[in-house]
N, C-alpha and C positions, 0 to 999 in steps of 0.2 A: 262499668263493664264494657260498655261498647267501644270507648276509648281505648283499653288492652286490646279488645278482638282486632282494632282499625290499627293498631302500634305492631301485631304482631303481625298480620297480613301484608302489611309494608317490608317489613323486617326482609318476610320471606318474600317475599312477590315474585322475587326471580334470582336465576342461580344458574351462573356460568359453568359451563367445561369446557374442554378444550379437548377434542378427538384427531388422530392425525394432524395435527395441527389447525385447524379448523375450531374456532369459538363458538361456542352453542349455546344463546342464552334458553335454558329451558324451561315452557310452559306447560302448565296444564290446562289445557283444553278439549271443549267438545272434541274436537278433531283425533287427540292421542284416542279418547275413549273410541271413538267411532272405527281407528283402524283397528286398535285392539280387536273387536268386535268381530271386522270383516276375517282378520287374522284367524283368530281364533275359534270362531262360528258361535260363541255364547257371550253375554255379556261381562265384565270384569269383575270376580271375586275371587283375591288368591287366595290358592289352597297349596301351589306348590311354587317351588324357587322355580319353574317354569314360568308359571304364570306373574309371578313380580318382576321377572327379568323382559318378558315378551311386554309387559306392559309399559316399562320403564324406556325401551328400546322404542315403541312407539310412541312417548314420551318426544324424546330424543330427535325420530324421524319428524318427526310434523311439528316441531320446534326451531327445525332445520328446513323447509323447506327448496332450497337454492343448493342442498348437500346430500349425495349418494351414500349410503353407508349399511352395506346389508347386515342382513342376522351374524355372521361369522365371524366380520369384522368387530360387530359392537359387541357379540360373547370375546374376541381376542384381544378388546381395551376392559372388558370388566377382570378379563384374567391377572392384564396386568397393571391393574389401576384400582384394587379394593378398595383402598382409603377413598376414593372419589368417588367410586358406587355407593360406600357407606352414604356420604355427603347425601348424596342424589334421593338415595333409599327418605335419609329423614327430611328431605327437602321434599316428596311426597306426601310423606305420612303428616307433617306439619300443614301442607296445604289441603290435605283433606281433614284432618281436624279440625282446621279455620274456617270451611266449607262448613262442616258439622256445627261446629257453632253457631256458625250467623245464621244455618236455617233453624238450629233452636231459640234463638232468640228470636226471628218471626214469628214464631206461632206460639 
């Protein structure tokens, strides 16, 4: 079992886009959740395509650090870039799965 959790967490580890021309490899890290946070004033549980996109976006931002790109801008590449928000969309939900997993299997 642990060998699949370690094959797929490779798999996904990490996942390019491309913004204004600009490559973004994107992670998940403490850091997205934390702006999320400051952003938002609560901690991250979506309830609304507000909050998967604000999340996603910060995502994005703190992925990038070396790259300006406000709220506007990143709703006016998801407007016209769906197929690649899809991407991004299960490129999350796959790395918090794989998160899920391996703290079930610690304990």
């Amino acid at each position: 079992m642990n060998e699949y959790i370690n094959t797929k967490i490779h798999y996904i580890k990490n996942m390019k886009i491309k913004i204004n021309d600009k490559e973004i490899e994107l992670k998940q890290t403490i850091r997205s959740l934390l702006m999320y946070e400051n952003i938002k004033g609560e901690s991250y549980v979506p309830k609304s395509l507000n909050d998967i996109l604000l999340y996603i976006y910060c995502v994005v931002v703190s992925s990038a650090k070396d790259y300006s790109l406000d709220y506007d801008a990143f709703i006016d590449w998801v407007d016209e870039n769906p197929t690649e928000l899809e991407k991004v969309v299960k490129f999350i939900q796959q790395t918090q799965e794989n998160q899920n997993n391996i703290k079930k299997n610690k304990s």
